[in-house]
C-alpha positions as CSV (number, residue, x, y, z in Angstrom):
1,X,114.4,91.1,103.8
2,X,111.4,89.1,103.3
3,X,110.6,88.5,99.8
4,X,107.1,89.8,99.2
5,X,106.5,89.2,95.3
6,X,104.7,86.3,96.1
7,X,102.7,88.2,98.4
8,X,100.2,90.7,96.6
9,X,96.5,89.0,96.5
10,X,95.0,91.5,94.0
11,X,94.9,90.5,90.5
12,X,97.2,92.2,88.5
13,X,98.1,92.6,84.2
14,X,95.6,94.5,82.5
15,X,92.2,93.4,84.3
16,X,94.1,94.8,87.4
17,X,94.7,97.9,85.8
18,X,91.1,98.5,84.8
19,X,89.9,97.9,88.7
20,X,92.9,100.3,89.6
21,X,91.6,103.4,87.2
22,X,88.2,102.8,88.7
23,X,89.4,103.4,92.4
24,X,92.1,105.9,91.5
25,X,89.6,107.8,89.6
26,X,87.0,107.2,92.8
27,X,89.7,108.4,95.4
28,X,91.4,111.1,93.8
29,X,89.3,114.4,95.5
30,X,90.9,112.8,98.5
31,X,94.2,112.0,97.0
32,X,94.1,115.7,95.9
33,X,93.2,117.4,98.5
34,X,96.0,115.7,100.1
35,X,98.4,116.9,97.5
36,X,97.1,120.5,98.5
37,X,97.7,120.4,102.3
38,X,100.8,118.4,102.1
39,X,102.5,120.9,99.7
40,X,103.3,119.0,96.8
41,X,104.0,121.6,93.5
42,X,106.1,122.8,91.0
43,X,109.8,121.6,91.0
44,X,109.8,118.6,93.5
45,X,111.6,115.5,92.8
46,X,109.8,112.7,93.6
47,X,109.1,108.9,93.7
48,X,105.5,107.0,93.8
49,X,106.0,103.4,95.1
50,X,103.6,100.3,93.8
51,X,102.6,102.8,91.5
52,X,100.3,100.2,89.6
53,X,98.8,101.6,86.6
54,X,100.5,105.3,87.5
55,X,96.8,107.5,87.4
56,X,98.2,108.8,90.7
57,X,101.9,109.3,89.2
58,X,100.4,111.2,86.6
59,X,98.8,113.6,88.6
60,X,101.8,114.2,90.5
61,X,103.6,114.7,87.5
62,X,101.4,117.9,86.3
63,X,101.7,119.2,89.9
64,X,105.0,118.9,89.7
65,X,106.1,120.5,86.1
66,X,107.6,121.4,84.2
67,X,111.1,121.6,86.4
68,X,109.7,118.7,89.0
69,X,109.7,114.8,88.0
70,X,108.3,111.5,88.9
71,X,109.4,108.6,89.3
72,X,106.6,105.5,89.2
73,X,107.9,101.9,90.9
74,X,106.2,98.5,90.6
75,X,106.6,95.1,90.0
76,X,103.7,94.6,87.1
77,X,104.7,94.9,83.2
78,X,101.4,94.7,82.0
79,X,101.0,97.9,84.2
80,X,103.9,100.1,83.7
81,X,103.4,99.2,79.5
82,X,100.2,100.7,80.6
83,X,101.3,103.4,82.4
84,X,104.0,104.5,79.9
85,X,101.5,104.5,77.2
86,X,99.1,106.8,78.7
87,X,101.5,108.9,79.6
88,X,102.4,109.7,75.8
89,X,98.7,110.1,75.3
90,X,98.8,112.8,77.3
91,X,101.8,114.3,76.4
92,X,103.4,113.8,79.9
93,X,107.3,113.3,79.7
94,X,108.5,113.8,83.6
95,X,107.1,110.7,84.4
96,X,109.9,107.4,84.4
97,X,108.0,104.0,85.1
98,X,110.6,101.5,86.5
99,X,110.0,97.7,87.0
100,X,111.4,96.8,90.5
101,X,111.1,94.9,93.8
102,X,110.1,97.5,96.3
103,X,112.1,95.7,98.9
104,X,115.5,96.1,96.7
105,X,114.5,99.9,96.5
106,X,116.6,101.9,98.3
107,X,118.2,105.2,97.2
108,X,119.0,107.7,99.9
109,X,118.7,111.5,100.2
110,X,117.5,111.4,96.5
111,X,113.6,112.7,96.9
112,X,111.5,115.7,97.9
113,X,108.6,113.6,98.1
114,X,108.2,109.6,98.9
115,X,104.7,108.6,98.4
116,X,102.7,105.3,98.4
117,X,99.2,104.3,98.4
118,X,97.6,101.0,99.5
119,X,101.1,99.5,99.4
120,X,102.5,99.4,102.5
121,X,99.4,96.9,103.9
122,X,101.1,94.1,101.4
123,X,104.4,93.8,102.8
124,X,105.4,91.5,105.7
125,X,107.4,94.2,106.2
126,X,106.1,97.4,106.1
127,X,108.6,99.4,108.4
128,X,111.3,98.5,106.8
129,X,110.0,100.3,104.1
130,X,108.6,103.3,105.3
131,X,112.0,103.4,107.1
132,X,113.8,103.6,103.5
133,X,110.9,105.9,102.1
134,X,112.2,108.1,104.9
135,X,115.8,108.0,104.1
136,X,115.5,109.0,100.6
137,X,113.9,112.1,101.4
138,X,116.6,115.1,101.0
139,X,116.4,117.9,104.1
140,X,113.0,119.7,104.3
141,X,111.7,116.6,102.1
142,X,107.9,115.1,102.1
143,X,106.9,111.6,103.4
144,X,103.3,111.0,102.1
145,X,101.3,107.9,102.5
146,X,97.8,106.6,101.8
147,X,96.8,103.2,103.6
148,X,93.6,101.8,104.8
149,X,92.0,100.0,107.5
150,X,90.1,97.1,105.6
151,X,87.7,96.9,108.6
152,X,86.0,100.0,107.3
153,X,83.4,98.4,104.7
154,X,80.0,98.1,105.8
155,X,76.4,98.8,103.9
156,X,72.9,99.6,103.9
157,X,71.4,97.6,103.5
158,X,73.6,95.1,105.2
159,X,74.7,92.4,102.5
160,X,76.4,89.3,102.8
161,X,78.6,89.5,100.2
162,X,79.6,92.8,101.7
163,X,80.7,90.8,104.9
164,X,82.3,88.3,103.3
165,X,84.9,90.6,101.4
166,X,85.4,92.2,104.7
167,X,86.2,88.9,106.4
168,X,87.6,87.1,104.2
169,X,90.1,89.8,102.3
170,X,91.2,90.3,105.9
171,X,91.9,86.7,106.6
172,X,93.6,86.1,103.3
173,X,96.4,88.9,104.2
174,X,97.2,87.7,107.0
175,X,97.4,83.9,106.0
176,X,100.1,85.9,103.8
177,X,101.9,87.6,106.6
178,X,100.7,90.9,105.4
179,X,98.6,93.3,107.8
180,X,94.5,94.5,106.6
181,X,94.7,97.2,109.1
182,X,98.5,98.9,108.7
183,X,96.4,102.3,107.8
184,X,95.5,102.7,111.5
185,X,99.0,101.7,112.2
186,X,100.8,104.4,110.3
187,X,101.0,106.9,113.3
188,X,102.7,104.4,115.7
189,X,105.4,103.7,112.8
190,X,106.5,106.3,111.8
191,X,107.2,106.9,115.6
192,X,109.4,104.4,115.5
193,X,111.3,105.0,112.7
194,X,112.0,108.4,114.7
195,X,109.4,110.8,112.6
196,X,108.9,113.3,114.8
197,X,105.6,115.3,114.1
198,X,103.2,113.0,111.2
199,X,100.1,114.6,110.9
200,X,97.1,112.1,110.0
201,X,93.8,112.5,108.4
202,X,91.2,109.2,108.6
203,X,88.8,109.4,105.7
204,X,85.3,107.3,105.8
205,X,84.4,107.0,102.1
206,X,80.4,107.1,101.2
207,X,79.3,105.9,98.4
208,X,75.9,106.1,96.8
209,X,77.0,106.3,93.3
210,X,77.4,103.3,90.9
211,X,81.1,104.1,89.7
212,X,81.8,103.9,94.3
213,X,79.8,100.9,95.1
214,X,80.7,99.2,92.2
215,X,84.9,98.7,94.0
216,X,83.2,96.2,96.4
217,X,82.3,93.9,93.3
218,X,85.3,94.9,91.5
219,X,87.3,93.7,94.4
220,X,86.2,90.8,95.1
221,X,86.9,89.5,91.6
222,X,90.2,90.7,91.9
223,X,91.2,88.7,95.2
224,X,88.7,85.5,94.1
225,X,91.5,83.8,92.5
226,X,94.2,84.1,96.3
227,X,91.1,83.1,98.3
228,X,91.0,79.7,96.8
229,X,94.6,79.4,96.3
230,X,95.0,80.0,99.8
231,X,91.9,78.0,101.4
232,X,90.2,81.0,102.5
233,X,86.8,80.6,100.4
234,X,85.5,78.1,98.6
235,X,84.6,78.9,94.2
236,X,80.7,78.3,95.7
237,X,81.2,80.8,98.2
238,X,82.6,83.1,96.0
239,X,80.0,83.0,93.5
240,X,77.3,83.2,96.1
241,X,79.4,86.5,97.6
242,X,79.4,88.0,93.8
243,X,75.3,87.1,93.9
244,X,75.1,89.0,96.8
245,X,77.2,92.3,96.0
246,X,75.5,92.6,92.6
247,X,71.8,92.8,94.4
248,X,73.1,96.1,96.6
249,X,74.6,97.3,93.1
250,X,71.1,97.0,91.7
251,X,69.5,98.8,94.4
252,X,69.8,102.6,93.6
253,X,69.1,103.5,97.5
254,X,72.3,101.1,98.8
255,X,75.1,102.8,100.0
256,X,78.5,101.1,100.6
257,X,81.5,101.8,102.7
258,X,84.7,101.1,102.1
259,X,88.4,100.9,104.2
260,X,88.9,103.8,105.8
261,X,91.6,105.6,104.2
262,X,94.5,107.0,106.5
263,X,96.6,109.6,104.9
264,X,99.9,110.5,106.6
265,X,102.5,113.3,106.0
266,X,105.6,114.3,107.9
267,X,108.5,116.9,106.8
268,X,112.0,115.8,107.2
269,X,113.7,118.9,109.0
270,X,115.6,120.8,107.2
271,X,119.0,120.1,109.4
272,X,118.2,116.1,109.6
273,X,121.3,114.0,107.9
């Protein structure tokens, strides 16, 4: 197993977790709506992996009460402090938050429900996981993943800085090993981890409102730090990027679009071992 803790470009600790509410908080009609279709309710067992800041884990955990529980994954301690905090705020106590490698996770026929979001594009990987996310699920179990194609984000009007997150986020995974377009790629692997029947939705998101255009800008600071590490911008470029992306945040007739958002679900048959 590749060892991919290395690997993850986005900025984590608590700055990380403050660009993670923002887009949780952004996608979540979608995330929800997902919930609904898929099935996910009362009583369910289940496991939310690179759970970051746990706004999604959270949610699941209402759906899921009071018999159901949650279980929230991830590598980041500022995060899961985070996440464990605001889940006493709000009085939520079938959510667990445990600090681990996703790659050491393993824990078969344990799970109605194996979710991720934005994860699986990380990895080196990303099979191999999927493949485990599918073991763990018990007989008549839910797989459930949300993953993106990065080519997706575009704007009017068309912006430079826009461009360059596109281009250059792209380039920086795969300098890492890691794949910007795994989203599109979901269908084709769970075939070949033998899922029989996925169904897949592809969301374009459309954003016109300040709290959506503003992920572009919020992104970009979060991967500015890997793009110089890595040689894949210069601190110049950067800034001039930022420049860019904070004109089309001023303009209150710009509209931005981001990844497009693949969400995948497939039921484990109820006679599968």
């Amino acid at each position: 197993m590749v060892d991919d803790s290395n690997r993850y470009t986005l900025r984590g600790g608590q700055e990380g977790y403050d660009r993670l509410l923002v887009l949780s908080r952004e996608r979540w009609p979608d995330t929800e709506a997902f919930f609904q279709r898929a099935g996910l309710g009362p009583g369910m067992k289940c496991v939310d992996l690179g759970c970051g800041g746990g706004e999604v884990t959270l949610e699941i955990a209402k759906r899921v009460a009071p018999r159901g529980s949650v279980l929230g994954i991830d590598l980041d301690t500022v995060k899961l402090e985070l996440a464990r905090k605001e889940a006493r705020n709000r009085g939520i106590g079938n959510a667990e938050f445990r600090k681990t490698l996703v790659q050491d996770w393993a824990e078969p026929n344990s799970y109605d429900v194996c979710y991720s979001r934005c994860l699986l594009q990380h990895l080196a990987q990303p099979v191999v996981l999927l493949r485990r996310m599918w073991e763990a699920l018990r007989p008549g179990g839910l797989l459930m993943v949300e993953d993106v194609d990065w080519h997706g984000w575009t704007s009017d009007p068309a912006n430079s800085g826009i461009e360059f997150l596109r281009e250059r986020y792209e380039k920086l995974l795969e300098r890492r090993g890691s794949d910007p377009h795994f989203g599109l790629r979901l269908y084709r692997s769970c075939r070949e981890i033998g899922v029989q029947s996925p169904e897949v939705t592809a969301i374009a998101s459309f954003r016109t409102s300040q709290q959506g255009k503003i992920i572009a800008l919020l992104t970009l600071d979060a991967i500015s730090q890997s793009l110089e590490t890595e040689g894949v911008a210069t601190a110049q470029e950067i800034v001039e990027a930022r420049s860019s992306l904070e004109a089309l945040l001023a303009d209150p007739e710009s509209v931005t679009m981001g990844p497009t958002l693949f969400q995948l679900c497939a039921r484990r048959s109820t006679d599968q071992k």
